[in-house]
C-alpha positions in Angstrom: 0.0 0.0 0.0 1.3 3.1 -1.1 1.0 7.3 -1.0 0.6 9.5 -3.5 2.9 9.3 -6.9 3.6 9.7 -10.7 0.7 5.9 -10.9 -1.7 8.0 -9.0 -1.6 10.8 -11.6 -1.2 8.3 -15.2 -4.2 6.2 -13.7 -6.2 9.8 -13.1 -5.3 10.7 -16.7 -6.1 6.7 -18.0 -9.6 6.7 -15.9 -10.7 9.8 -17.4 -9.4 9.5 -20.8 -13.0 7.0 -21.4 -15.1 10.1 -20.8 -13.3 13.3 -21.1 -11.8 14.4 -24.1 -8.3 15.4 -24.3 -9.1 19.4 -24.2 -10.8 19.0 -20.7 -7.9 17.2 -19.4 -4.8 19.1 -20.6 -3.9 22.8 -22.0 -3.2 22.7 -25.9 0.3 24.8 -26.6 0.4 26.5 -30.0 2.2 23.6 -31.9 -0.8 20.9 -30.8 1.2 19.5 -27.8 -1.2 18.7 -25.0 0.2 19.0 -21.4 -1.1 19.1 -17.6 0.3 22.3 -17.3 2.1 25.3 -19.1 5.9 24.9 -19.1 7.5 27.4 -17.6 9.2 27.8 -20.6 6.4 28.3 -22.8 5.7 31.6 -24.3 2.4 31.0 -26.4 -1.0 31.2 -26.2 -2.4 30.3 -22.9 -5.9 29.6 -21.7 -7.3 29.0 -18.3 -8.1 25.2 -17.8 -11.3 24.9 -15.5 -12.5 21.0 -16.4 -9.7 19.4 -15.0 -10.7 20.4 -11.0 -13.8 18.6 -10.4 -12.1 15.2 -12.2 -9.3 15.5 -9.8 -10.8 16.5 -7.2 -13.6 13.9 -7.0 -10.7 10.9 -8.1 -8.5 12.1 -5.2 -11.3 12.5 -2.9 -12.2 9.0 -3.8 -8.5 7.5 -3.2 -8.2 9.4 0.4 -11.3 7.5 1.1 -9.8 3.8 -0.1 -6.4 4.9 1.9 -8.4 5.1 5.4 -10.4 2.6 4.4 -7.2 -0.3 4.1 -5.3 1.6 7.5 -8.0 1.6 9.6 -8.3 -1.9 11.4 -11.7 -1.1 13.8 -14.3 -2.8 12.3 -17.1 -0.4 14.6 -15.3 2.7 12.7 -16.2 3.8 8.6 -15.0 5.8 6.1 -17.9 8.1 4.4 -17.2 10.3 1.6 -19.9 13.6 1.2 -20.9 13.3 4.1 -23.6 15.6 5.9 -23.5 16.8 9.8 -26.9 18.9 9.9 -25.7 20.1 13.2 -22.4 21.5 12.7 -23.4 23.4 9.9 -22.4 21.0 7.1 -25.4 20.0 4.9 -25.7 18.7 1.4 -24.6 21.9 -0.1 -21.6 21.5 1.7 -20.5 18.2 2.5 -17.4 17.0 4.3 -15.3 15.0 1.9 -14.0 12.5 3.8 -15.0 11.4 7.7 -14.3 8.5 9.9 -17.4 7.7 11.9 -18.5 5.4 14.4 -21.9 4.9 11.9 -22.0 4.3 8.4 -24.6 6.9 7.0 -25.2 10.1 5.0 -26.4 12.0 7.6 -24.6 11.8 10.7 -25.1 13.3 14.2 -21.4 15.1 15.9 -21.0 12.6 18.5 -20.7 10.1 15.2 -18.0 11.9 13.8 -14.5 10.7 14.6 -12.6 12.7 12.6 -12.9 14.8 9.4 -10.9 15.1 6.6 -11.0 18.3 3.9 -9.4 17.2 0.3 -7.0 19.4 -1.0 -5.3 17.6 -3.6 -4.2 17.5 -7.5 -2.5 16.7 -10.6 1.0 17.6 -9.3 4.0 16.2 -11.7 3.8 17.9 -15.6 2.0 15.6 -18.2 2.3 15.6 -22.2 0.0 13.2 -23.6 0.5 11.9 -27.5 -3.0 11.8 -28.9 -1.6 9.4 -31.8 -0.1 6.9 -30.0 -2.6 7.4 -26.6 0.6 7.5 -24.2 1.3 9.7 -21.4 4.9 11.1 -20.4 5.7 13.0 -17.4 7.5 16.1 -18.7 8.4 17.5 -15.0 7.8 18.2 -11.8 6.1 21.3 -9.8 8.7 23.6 -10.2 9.5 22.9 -14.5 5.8 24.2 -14.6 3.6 27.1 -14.1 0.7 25.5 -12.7 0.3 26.0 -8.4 -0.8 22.3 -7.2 -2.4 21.4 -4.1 -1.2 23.2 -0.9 1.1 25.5 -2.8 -1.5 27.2 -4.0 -3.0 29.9 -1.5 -6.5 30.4 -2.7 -7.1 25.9 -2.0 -5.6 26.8 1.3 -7.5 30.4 2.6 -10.5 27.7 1.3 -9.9 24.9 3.8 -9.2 27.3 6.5 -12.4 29.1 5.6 -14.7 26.1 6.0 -12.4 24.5 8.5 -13.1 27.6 10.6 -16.8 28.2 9.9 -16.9 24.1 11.3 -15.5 25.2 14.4 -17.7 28.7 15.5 -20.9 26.6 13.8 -21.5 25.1 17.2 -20.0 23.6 20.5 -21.1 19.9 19.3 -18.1 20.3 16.8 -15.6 21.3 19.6 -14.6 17.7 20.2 -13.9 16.4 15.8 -10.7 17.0 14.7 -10.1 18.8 11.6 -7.3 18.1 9.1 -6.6 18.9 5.5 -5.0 16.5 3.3 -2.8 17.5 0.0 -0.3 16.2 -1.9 2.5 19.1 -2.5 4.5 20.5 -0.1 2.6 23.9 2.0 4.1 27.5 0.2 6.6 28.9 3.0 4.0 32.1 3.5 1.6 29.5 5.2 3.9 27.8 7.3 3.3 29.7 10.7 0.1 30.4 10.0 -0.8 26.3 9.4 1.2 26.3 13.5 -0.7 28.9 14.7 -4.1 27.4 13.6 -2.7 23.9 15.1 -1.9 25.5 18.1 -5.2 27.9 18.2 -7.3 24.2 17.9 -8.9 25.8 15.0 -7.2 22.5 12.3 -5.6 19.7 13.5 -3.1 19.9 10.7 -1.9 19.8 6.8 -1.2 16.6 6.0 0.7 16.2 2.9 0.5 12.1 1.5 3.2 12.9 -1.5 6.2 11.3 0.1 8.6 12.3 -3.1 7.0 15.7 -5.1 10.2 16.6 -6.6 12.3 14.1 -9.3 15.4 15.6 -7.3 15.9 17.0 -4.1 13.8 17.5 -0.8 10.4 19.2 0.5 9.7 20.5 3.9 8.8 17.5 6.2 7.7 18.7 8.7 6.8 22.5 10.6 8.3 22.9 14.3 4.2 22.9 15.8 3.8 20.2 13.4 0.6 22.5 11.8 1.9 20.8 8.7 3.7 17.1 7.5 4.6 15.2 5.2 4.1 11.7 5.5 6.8 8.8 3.5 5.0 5.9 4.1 1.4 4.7 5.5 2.9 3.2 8.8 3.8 7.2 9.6 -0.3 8.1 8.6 -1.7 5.7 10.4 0.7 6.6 13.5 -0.6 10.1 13.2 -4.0 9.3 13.0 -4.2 7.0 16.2 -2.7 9.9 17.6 -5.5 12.3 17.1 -8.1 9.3 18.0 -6.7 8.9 21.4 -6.6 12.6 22.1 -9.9 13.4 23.2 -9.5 16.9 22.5 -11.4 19.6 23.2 -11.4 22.7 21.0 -12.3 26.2 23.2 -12.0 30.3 22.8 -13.4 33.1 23.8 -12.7 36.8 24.9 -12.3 37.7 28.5 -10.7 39.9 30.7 -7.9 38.9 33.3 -10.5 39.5 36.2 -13.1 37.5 34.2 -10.6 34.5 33.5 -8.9 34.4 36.9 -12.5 33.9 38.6 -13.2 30.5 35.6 -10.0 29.1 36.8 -10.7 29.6 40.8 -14.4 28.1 40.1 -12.8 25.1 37.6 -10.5 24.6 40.8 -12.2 23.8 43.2 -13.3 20.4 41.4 -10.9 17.2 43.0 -9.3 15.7 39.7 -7.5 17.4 37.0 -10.0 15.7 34.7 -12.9 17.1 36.4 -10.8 20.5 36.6 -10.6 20.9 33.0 -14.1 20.2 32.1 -15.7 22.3 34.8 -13.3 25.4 32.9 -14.4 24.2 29.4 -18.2 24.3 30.3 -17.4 27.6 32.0 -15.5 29.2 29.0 -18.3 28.2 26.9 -20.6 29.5 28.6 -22.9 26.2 29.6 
């Protein structure tokens, strides 16, 4: 069982090739070449390619899905793909790509909800394919192209964080699912703190990149020092990482208060016997409940 790679991307292309034509799947240069993306060395024509997204993204969504599916050994625990939380906010307009729940349905209630996942993935490596002979070639990797793939590209990412965020405000019955957002290129330097901070803030549990080798040569960021962001080489490391969050039992809080107005939640939350009962007599007080 493997991560991401170049087979990933030539069985995208060879699965779509049966019902999208070559123009929805690549740009057309000047000369008739069709490629994934625009060489950074091409100075043509160029159009904007919009058919490609909803391919990918649905075929990666799907393969994120089959990748929990084989890692996960609890037989009480499923992998649901567009799934709908009425109660946190996500409905059918909006569904959460992939989740791990303790029931396997559409709809589910929070407390089903052991995890969710927001896809963020893409063609990465540069593709030429040869109408006349039906072959594909990779022609490059991210940086030999012009084309901003997965987590390097900062509108995908202000969108996770966006829905990621309107998850968590949407009620307290989402405090207790962790968040994460999987890709498959390496995050763009300018997000680095900011994917720590929101770690560290509770807000995302983390950018989890499943590309083990992105580049033909050379190395990516592995890892950020908060660990807001990784990159995973094998599925032993994924499934590690994912146990991890199940046996957290976290608990995401926030609010706005004054020193005074703090200082008297922590004396209340004190006076409770165990640290256990400590902290959930602050939580329920921070909230509000």
């Amino acid at each position: 069982m493997k991560l991401w790679n170049k087979n990933q991307e030539k069985l995208f292309f060879s699965q779509c090739s049966n019902f999208a034509s070559p123009e929805q799947l690549f740009n057309q240069t000047d000369d008739g070449r069709f490629v994934a993306y625009w060489p950074k060395s091409y100075r043509g024509k160029k159009t904007t390619l919009q058919s490609r997204n909803s391919l990918i993204g649905k075929f990666s969504e799907k393969w994120v899905a089959d990748l929990f599916r084989k890692i996960i050994s609890d037989e009480n625990l499923f992998v649901i793909r567009q799934a709908q939380i009425p109660a946190i906010g996500i409905s059918y307009k909006s569904p959460a790509d992939v989740v791990i729940a303790s029931r396997n349905k559409k709809v589910l209630r929070p407390e089903d909800v052991k995890i969710i996942f927001e896809v963020k993935m893409s063609v990465v490596w540069n593709w030429e394919y040869d109408i006349k002979s039906n072959s594909l070639t990779e022609i490059g990797d991210y940086r030999m192209h012009k084309g901003k793939p997965s987590f390097t590209r900062s509108d995908s990412i202000l969108k996770a964080i966006g829905k990621c965020i309107d998850i968590r405000v949407s009620s307290l019955k989402a405090s207790k699912i962790p968040l994460v957002v999987i890709g498959n290129a390496p995050l763009s330097n300018g997000f680095c703190k900011k994917a720590d901070y929101l770690k560290n803030a509770g807000i995302i549990q983390g950018f989890w990149s499943l590309n083990p080798f992105p580049l033909n040569h050379g190395n990516t960021r592995k890892i950020t020092p908060n660990k807001g962001f990784i990159r995973f080489d094998d599925v032993d490391e994924l499934k590690l990482n994912l146990n991890l969050l199940f046996n957290e039992n976290l608990n995401f809080f926030s609010g706005m208060e004054s020193p005074e107005q703090l200082g008297e939640i922590i004396e209340m939350a004190n006076t409770e016997n165990t640290y256990r009962e400590k902290g959930l007599k602050f939580l329920k007080l921070i909230n509000g409940s």
